[in-house]
C-alpha positions in Angstrom: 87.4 80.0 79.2 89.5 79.3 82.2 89.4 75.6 81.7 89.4 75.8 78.3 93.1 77.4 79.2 94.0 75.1 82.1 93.5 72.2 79.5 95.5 73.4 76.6 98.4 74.9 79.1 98.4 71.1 80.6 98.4 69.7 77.1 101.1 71.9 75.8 103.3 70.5 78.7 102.4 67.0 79.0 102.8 66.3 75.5 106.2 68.1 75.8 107.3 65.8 78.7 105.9 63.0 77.0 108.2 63.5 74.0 110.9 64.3 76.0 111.3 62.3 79.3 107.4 61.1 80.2 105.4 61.9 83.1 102.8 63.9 81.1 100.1 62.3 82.7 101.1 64.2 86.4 99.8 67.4 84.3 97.0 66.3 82.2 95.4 63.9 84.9 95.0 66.7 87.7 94.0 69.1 84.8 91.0 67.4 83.9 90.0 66.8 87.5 90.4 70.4 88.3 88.5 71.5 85.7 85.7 69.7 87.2 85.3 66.4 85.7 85.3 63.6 87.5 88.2 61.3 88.6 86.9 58.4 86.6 86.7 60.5 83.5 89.3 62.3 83.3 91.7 59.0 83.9 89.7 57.6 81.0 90.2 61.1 78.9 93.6 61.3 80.0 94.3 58.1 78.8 92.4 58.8 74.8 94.5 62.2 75.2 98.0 60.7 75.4 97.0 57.5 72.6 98.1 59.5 69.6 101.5 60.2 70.8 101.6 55.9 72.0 100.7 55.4 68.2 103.4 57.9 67.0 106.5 56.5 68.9 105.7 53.0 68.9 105.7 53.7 64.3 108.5 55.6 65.0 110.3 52.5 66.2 108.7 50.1 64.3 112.0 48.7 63.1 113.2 47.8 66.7 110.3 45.0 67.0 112.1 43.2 64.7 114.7 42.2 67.1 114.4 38.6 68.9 113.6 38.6 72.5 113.1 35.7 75.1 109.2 36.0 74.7 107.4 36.2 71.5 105.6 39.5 70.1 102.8 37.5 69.7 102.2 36.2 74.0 103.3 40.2 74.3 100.2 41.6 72.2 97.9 38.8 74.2 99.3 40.4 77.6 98.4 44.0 75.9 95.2 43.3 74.8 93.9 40.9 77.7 96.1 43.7 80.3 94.4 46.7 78.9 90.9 45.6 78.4 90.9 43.8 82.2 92.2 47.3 83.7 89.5 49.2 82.1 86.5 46.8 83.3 88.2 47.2 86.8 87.8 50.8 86.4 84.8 50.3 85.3 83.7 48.7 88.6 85.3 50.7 91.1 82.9 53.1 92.8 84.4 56.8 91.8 84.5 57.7 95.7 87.1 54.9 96.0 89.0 55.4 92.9 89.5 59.5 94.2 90.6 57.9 97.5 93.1 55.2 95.7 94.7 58.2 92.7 97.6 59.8 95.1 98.3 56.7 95.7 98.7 56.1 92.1 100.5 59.3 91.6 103.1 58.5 94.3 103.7 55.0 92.7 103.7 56.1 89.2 106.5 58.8 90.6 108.5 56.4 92.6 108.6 54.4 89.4 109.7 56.7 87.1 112.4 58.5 90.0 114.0 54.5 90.3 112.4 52.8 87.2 115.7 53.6 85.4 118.1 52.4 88.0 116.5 49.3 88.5 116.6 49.0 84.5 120.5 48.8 84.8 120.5 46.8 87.9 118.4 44.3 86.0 121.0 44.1 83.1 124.0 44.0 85.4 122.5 41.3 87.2 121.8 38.7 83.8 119.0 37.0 85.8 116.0 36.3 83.6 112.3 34.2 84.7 109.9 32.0 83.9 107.9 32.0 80.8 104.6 32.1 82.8 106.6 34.4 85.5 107.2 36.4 83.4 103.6 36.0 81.6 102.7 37.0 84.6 104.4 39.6 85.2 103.9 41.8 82.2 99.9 40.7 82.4 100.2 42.4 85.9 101.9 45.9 84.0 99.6 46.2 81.5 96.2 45.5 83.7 97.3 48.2 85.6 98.2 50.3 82.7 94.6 49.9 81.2 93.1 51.0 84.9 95.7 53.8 85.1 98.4 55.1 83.0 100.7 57.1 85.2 104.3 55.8 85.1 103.1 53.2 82.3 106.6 53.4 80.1 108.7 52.7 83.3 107.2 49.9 84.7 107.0 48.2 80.9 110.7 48.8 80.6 111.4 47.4 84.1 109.3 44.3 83.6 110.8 43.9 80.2 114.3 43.5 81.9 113.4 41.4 84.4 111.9 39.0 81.4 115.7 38.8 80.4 115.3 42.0 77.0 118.3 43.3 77.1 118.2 45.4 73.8 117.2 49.0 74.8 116.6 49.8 71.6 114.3 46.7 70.8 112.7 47.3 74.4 111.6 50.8 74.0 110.2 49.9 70.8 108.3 47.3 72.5 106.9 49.6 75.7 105.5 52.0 72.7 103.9 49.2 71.2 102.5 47.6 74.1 101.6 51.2 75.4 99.4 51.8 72.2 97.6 48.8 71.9 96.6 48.1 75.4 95.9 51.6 75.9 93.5 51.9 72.5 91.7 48.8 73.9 91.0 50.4 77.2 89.8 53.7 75.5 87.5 51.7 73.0 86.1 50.2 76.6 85.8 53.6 78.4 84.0 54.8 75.1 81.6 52.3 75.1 80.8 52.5 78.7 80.2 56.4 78.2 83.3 57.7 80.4 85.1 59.8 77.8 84.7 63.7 78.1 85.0 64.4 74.7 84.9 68.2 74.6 88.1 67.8 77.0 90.1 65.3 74.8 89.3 67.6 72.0 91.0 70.5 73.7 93.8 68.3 75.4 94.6 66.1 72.8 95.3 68.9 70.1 97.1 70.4 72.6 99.2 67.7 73.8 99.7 66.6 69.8 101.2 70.3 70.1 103.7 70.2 72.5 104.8 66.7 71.6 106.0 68.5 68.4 107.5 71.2 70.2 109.3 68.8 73.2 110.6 66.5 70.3 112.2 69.4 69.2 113.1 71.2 72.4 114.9 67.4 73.3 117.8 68.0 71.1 118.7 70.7 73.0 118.2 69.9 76.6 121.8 68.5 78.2 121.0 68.1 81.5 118.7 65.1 81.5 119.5 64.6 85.4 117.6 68.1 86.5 114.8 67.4 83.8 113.7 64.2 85.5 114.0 66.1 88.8 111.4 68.7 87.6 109.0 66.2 86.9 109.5 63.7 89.9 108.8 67.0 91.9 105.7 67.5 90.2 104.3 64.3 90.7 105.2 64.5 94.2 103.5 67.6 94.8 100.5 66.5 92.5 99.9 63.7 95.0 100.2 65.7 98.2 97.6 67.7 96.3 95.5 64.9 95.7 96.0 63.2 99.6 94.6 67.1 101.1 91.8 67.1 98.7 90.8 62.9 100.2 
């Protein structure tokens, strides 16, 4: 009963700070492993957990893909689906000692890139400078194989490597993160099924939950004005989540 409440308390948050402002993964992530599954597992359950609300947002701005770009949708969706699916066999291989030992590391970089993710963003479009087709190939391959091995801090990164590919259109590029987001994320899930990693009786209880308070937080957005302390909140959390996760190594 007392995971089966840790879960949907997590759920009910992350999904509300997913809607809102992101970083619902530094709740549902430490949830799972607290409730005693593995780290493994609950990165791969984590992940099926927060697919629904990809799918949502990236229909929601379905229309915004329609806008040109200096890279094709097409080389995008190879970089999803060749990203996700190559992060998920690499978390497929790493030993789960090492992969306990390696997550507050990937807390504190998912947290550093969501606290600066958003002023780099701007510095990026100030700045005009755009790369290389395979650079930039490159580049977003690198995002999305670590978004298919782990999905903290997944949004920022995608918007931050879809400036420095020369998007300019926030609009069209947050269309484009929820797109990439969904697919490379439901290839990486399809792999951690298949390899067995998925606690389903979890997802059950966290994805209902999170589908929840994404409802709620989409709601509760319109009414939040101070963006600024909101952000601060969950920086904070991830930073305590990994100095959590550094005493339990």
């Amino acid at each position: 009963m007392l995971s089966f409440l840790i879960l949907a308390l997590a759920g009910l948050a992350a999904g509300a700070l997913n809607a809102v402002a992101g970083g619902g993964t530094f709740l549902s992530f430490p949830a799972l492993v607290w409730t005693g599954v593995p780290p493994i597992t609950a990165n791969a359950t984590a992940t099926l957990a927060a697919l629904p609300g990809y799918l949502s947002s990236a229909w929601a701005f379905r229309h915004e893909l329609r806008h040109k770009g200096p890279m094709a949708l097409r080389t995008i969706l190879i970089a999803a689906v060749a990203g996700g699916f190559l992060g998920a066999l690499l978390l497929l291989i790493t030993p789960e000692k090492l992969f306990a030992g390696v997550v507050p590391w990937l807390l504190l970089l998912a947290t550093a890139a969501f606290a600066f993710g958003p002023f780099l963003l701007k510095a990026l479009q100030r700045s005009g400078r755009t790369m290389g087709a395979v650079s930039a190939f490159a580049l977003l391959m690198a995002v999305t194989i670590y978004g298919g091995y782990f999905n903290g801090g997944l949004g920022i990164m995608l918007l931050a490597a879809l400036g420095l590919i020369g998007f300019t259109d926030l609009h069209a590029m947050n269309g484009l993160k929820n797109l990439v987001s969904a697919v490379l994320s439901l290839v990486s899930v399809v792999t951690y099924a298949v390899a067995g990693l998925i606690d389903w009786q979890a997802v059950v209880v966290l994805g209902i939950a999170s589908a929840i308070g994404g409802y709620l937080g989409a709601h509760l957005s319109k009414r939040i004005t101070n963006m600024a302390l909101l952000r601060g909140f969950i920086i904070a959390v991830g930073l305590v989540m990994a100095a959590v996760f550094f005493a339990r190594g």
